[in-house]
DSSP file (Angstrom, degrees, kcal/mol; ACC not computed):
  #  RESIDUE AA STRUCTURE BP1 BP2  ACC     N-H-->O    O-->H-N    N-H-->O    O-->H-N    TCO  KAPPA ALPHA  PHI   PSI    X-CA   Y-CA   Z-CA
    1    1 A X     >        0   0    0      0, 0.0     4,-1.7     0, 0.0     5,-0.5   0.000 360.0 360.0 360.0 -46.0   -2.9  -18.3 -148.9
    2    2 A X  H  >  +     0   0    0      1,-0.2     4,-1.7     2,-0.2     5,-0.1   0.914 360.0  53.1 -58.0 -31.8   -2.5  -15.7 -151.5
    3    3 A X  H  > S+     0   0    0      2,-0.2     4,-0.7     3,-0.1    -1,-0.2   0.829 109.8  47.5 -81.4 -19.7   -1.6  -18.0 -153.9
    4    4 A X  H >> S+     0   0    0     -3,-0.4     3,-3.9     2,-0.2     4,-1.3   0.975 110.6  54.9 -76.7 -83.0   -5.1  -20.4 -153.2
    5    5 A X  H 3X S+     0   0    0     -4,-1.7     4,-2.9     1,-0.3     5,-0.3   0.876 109.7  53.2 -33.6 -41.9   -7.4  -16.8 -153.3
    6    6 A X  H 3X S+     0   0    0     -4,-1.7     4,-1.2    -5,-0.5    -1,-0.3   0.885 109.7  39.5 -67.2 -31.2   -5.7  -16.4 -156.8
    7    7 A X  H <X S+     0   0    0     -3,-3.9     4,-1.8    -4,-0.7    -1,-0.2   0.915 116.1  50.5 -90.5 -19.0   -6.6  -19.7 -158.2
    8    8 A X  H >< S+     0   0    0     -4,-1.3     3,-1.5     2,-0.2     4,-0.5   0.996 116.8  45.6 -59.0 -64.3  -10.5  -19.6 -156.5
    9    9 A X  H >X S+     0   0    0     -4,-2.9     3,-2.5     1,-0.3     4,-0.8   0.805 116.5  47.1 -52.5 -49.0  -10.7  -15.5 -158.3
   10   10 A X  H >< S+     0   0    0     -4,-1.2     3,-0.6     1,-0.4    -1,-0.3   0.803 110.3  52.8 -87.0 -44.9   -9.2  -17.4 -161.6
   11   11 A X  T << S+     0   0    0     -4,-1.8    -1,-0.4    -3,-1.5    -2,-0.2   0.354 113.4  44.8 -75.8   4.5  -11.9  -20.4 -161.4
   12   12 A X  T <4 S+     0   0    0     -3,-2.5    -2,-0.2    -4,-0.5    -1,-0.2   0.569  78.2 119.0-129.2  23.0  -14.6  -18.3 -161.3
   13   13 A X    X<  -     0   0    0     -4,-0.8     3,-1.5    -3,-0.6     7,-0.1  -0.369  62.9-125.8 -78.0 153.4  -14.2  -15.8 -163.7
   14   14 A X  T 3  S+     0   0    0      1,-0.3    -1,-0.1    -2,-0.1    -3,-0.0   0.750 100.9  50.4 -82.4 -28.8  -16.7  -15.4 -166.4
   15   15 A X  T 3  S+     0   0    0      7,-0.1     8,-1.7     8,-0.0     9,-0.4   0.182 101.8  73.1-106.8  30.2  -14.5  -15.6 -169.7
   16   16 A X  S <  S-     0   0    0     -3,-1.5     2,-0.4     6,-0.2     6,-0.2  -0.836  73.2-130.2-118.4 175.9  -12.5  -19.0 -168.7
   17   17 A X    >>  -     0   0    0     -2,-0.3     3,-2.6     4,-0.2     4,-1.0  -0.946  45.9 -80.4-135.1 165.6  -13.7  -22.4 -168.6
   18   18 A X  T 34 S+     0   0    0      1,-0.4    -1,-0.1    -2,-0.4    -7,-0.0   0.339 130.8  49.8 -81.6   7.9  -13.3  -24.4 -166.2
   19   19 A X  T 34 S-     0   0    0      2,-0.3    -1,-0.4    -2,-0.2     3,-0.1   0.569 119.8-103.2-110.5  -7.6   -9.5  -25.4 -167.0
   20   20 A X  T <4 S+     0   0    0     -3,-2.6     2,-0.5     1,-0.3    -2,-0.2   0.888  74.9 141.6  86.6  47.9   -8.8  -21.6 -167.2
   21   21 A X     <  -     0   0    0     -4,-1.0    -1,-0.3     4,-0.0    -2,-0.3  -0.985  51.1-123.5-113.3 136.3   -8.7  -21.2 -170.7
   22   22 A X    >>  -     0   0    0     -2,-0.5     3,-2.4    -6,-0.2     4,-2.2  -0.091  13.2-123.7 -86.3 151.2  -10.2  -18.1 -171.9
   23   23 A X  H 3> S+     0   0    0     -8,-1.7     4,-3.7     1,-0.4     5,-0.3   0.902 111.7  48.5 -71.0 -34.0  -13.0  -18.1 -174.4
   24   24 A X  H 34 S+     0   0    0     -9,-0.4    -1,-0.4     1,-0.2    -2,-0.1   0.263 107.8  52.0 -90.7  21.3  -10.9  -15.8 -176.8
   25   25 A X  H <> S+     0   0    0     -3,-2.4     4,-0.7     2,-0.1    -1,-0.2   0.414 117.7  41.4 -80.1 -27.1   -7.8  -17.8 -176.5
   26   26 A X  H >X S+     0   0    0     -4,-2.2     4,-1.8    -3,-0.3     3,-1.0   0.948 114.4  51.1 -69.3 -49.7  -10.4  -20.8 -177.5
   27   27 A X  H 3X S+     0   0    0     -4,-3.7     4,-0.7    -5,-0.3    -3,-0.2   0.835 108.0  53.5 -69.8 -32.9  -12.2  -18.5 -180.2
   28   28 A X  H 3> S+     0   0    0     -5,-0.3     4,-0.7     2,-0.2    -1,-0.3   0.904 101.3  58.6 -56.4 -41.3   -8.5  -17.5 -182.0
   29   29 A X  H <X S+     0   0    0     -3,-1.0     4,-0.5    -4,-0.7     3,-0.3   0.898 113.8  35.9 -73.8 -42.0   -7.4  -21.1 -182.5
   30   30 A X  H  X S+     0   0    0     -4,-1.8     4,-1.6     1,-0.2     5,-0.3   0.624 107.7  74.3 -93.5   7.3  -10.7  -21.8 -184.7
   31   31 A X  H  X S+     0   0    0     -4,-0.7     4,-1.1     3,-0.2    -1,-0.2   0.773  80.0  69.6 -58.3 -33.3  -10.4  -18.0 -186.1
   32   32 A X  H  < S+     0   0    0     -4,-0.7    -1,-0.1    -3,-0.3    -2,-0.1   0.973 121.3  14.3 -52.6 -64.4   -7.5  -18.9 -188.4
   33   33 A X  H  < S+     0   0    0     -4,-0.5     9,-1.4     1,-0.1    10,-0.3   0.540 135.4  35.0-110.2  17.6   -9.8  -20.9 -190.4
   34   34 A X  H  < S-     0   0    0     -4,-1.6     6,-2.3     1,-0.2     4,-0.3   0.455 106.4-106.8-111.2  -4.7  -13.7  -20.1 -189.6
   35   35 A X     <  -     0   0    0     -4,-1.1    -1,-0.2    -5,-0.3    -3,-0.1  -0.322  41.4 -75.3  99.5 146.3  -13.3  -16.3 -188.8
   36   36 A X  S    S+     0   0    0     -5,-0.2    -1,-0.1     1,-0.2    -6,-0.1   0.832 138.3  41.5 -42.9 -48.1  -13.5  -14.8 -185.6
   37   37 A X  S    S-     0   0    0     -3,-0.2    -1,-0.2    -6,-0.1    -2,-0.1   0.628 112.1-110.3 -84.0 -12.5  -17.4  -15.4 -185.8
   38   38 A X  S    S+     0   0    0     -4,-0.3    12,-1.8    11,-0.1    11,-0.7   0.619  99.2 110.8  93.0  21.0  -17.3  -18.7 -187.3
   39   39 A X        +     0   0    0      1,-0.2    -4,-0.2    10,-0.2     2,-0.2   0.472  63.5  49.5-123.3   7.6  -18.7  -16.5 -190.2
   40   40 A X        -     0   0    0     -6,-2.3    -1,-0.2     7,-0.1     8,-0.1  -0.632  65.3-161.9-135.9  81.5  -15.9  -16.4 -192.7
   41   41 A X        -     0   0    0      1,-0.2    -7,-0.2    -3,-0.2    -8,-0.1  -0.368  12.1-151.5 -71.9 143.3  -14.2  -19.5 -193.8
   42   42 A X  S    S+     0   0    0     -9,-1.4     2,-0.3     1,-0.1    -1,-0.2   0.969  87.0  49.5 -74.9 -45.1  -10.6  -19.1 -195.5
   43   43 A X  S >  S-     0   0    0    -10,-0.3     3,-1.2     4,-0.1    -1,-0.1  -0.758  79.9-134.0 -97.4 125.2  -11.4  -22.3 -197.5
   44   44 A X  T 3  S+     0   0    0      1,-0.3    -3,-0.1    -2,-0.3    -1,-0.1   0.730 109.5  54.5 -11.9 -53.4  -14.6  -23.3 -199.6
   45   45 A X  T 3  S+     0   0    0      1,-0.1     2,-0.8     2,-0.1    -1,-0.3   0.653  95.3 107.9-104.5 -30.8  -14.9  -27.1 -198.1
   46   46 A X  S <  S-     0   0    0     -3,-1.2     3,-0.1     1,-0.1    -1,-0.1  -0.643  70.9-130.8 -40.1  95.7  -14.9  -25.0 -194.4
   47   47 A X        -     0   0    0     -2,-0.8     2,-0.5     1,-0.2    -1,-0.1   0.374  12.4-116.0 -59.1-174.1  -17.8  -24.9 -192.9
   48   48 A X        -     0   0    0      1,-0.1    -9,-0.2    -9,-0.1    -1,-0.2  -0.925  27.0-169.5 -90.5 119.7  -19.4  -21.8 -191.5
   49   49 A X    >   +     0   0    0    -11,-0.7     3,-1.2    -2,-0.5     2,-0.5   0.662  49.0 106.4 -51.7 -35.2  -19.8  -21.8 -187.6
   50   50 A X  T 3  S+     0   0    0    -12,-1.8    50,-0.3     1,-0.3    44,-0.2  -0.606  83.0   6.9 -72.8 116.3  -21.7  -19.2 -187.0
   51   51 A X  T 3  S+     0   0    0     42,-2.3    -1,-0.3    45,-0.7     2,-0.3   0.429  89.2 142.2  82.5  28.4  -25.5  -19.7 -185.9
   52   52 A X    <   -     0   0    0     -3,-1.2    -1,-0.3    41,-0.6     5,-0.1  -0.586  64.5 -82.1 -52.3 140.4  -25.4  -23.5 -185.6
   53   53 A X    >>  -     0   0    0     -2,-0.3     4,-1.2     1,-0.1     3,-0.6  -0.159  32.3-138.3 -37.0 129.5  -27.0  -25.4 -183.3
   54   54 A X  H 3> S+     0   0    0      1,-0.2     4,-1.1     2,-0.2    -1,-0.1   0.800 105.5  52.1 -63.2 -35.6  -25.1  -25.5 -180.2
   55   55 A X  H 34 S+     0   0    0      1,-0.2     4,-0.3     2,-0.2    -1,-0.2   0.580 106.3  51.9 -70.3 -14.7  -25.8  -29.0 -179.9
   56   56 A X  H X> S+     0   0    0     -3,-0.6     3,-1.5     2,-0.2     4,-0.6   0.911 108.1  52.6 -63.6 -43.9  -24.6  -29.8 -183.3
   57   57 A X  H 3X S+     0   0    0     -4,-1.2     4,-1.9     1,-0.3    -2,-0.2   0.665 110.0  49.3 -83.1 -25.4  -21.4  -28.1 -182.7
   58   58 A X  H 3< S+     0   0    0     -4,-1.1    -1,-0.3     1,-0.2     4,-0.3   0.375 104.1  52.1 -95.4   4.7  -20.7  -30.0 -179.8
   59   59 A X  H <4 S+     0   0    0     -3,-1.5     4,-0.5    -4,-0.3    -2,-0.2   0.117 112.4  48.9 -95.5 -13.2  -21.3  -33.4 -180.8
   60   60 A X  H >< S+     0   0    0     -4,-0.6     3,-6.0     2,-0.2     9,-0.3   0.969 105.5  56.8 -77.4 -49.7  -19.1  -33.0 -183.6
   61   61 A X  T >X S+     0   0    0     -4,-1.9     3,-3.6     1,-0.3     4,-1.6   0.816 109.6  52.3 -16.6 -70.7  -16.3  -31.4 -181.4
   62   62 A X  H 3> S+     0   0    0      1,-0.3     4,-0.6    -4,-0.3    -1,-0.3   0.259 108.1  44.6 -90.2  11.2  -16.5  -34.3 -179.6
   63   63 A X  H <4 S+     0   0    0     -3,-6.0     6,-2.7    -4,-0.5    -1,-0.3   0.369 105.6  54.9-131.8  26.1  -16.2  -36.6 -182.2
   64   64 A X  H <4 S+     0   0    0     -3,-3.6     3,-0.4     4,-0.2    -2,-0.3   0.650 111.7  54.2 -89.8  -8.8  -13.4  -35.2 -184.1
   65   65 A X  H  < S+     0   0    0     -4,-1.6    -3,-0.1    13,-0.2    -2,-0.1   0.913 110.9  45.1 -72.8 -49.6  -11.9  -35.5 -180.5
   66   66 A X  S  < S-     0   0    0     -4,-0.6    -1,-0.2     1,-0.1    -2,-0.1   0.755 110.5-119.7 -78.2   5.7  -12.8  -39.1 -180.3
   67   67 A X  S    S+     0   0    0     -3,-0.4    -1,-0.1     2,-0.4    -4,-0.1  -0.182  87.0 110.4 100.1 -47.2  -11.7  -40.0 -183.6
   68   68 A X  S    S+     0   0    0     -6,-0.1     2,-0.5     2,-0.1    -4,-0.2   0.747  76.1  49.4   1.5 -81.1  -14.9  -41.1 -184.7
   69   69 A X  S    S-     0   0    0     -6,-2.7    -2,-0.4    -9,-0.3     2,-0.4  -0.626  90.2-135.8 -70.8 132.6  -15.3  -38.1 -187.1
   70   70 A X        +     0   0    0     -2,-0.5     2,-0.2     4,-0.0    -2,-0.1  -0.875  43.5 131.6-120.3 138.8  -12.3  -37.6 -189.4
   71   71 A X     >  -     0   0    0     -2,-0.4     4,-2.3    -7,-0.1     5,-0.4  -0.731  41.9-144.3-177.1 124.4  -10.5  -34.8 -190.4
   72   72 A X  H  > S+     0   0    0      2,-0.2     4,-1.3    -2,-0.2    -1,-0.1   0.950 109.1  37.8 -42.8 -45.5   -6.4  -34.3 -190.4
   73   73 A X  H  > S+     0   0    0      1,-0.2     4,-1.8     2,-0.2    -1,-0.1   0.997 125.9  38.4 -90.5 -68.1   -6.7  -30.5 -189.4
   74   74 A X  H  4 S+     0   0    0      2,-0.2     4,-0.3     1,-0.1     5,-0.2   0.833 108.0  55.8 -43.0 -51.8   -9.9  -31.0 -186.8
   75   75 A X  H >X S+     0   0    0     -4,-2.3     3,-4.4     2,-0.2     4,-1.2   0.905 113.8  50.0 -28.2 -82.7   -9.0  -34.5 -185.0
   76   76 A X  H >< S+     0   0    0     -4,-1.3     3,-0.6    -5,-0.4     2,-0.3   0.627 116.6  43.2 -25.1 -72.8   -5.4  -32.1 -184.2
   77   77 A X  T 3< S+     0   0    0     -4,-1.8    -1,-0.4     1,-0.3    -2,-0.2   0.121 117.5  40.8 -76.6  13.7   -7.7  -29.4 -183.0
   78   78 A X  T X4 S+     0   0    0     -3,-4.4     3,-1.4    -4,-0.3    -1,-0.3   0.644  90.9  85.3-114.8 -41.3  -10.2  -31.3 -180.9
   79   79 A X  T << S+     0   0    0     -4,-1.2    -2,-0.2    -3,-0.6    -3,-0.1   0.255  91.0  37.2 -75.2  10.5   -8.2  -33.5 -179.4
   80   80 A X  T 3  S+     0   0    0     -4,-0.2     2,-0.9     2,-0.1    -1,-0.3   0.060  92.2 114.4-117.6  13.7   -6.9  -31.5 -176.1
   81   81 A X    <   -     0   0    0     -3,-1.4     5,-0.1   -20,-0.1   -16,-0.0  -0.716  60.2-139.1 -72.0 103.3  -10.3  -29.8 -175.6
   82   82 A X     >  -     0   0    0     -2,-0.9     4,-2.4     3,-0.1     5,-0.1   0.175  26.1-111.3 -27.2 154.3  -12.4  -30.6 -172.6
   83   83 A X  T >4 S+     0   0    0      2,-0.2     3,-1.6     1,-0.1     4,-0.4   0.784 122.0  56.5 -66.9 -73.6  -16.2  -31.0 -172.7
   84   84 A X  T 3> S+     0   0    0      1,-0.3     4,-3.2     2,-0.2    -1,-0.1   0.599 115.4  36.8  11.4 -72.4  -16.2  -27.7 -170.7
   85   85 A X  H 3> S+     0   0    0      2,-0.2     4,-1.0     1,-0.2    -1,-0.3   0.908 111.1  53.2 -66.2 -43.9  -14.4  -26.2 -173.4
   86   86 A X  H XX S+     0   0    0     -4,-2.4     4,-1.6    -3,-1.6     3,-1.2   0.896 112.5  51.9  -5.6 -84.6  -16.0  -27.8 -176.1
   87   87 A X  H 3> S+     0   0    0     -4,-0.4     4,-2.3     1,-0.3    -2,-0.2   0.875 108.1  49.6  13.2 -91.9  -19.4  -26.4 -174.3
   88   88 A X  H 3X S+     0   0    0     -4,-3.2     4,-1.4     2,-0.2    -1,-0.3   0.677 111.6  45.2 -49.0 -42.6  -18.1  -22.8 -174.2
   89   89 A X  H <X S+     0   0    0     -3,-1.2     4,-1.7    -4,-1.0     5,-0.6   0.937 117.3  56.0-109.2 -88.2  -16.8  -22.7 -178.4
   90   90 A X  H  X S+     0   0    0     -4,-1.6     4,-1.2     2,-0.2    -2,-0.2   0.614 107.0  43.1  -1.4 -61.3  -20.7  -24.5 -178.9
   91   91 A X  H >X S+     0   0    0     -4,-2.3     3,-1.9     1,-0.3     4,-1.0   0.965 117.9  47.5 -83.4 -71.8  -22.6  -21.9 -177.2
   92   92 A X  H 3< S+     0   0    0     -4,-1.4     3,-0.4     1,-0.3    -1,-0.3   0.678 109.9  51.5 -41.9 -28.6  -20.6  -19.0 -178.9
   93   93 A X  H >< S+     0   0    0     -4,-1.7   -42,-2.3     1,-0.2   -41,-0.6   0.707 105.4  47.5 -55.4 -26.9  -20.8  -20.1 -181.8
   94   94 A X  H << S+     0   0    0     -3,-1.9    -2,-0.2    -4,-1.2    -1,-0.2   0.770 103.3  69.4 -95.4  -7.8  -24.1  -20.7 -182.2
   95   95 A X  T 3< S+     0   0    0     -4,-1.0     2,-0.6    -3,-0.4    -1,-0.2   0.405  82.0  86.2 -82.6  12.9  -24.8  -17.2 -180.8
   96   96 A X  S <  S-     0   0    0     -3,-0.6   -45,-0.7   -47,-0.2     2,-0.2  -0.885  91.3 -86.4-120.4 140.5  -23.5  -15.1 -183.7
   97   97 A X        -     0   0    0     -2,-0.6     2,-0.4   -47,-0.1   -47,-0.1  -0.254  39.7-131.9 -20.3  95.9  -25.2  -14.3 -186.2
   98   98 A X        -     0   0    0     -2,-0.2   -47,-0.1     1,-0.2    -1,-0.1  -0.420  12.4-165.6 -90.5 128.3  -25.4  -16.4 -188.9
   99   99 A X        +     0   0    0     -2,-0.4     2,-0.2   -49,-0.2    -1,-0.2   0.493  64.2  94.7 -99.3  27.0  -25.0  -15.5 -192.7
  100  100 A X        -     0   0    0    -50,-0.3     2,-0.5   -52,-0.0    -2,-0.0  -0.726  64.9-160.5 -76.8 145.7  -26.3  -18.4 -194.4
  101  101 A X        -     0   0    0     -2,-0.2     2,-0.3     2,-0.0    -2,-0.0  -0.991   2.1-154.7-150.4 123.3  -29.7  -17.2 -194.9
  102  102 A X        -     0   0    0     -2,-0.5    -2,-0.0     0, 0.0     0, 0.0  -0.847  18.0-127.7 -75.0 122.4  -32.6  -20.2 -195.8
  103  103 A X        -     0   0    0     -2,-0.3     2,-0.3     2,-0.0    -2,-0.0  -0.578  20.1-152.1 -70.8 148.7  -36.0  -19.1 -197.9
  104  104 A X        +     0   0    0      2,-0.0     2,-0.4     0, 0.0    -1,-0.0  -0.991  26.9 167.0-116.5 136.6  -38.9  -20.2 -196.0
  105  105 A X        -     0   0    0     -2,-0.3     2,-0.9     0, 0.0    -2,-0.0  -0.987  36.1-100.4-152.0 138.4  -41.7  -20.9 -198.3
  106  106 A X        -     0   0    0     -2,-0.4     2,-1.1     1,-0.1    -2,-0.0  -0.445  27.4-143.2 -66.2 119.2  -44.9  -22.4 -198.6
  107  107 A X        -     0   0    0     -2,-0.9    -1,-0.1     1,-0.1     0, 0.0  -0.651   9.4-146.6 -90.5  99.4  -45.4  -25.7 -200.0
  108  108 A X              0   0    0     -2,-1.1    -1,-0.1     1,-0.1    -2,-0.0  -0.172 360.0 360.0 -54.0 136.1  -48.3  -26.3 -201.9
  109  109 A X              0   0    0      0, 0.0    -1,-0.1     0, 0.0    -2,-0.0   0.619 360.0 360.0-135.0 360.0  -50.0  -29.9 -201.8
């Protein structure tokens, strides 16, 4: 019985997803090379994460997971993610702060 109350507390706690991996165990693995925020890429050719569209981020996910989208280092890192999880890296990611910064300007015609 104890051991059933422990996995219910563990499935509904707020910083796992639904396979019970925690969003900063998720958010470390794509740290190495986007930054903690998605806002510092170690590499040039790596994008920035940070303030994208959630939906973007989560149709890509899920097609360097199907193969679809190619990439040595991403396929590797997509492919044992859940949508759930997937989901969860999306929505943080797109909630930080983004430094790419577009001019908005008026266009004369």
């Amino acid at each position: 019985m104890r051991y059933l109350l422990a996995l219910i507390a563990l499935a509904g706690a707020s910083t796992a997803t639904a396979e019970n991996r925690p969003l900063d165990q998720l958010v470390s693995t794509c740290a190495a090379c986007h930054g903690e925020r998605g806002d510092k890429a170690i590499q040039p050719s790596y994008p920035l994460l940070a303030g994208q569209y959630a939906d973007y981020l989560e149709a890509a996910l899920k097609q360097y997971r199907d193969g679809s989208r190619k990439n040595a280092i991403m396929n590797g890192q997509a492919a044992n993610l859940s949508d759930s999880e997937i989901e969860a890296l999306a929505r943080y990611y797109s909630r930080q702060e983004s430094v790419v910064y577009t001019p908005s300007y008026a266009i004369d015609r």
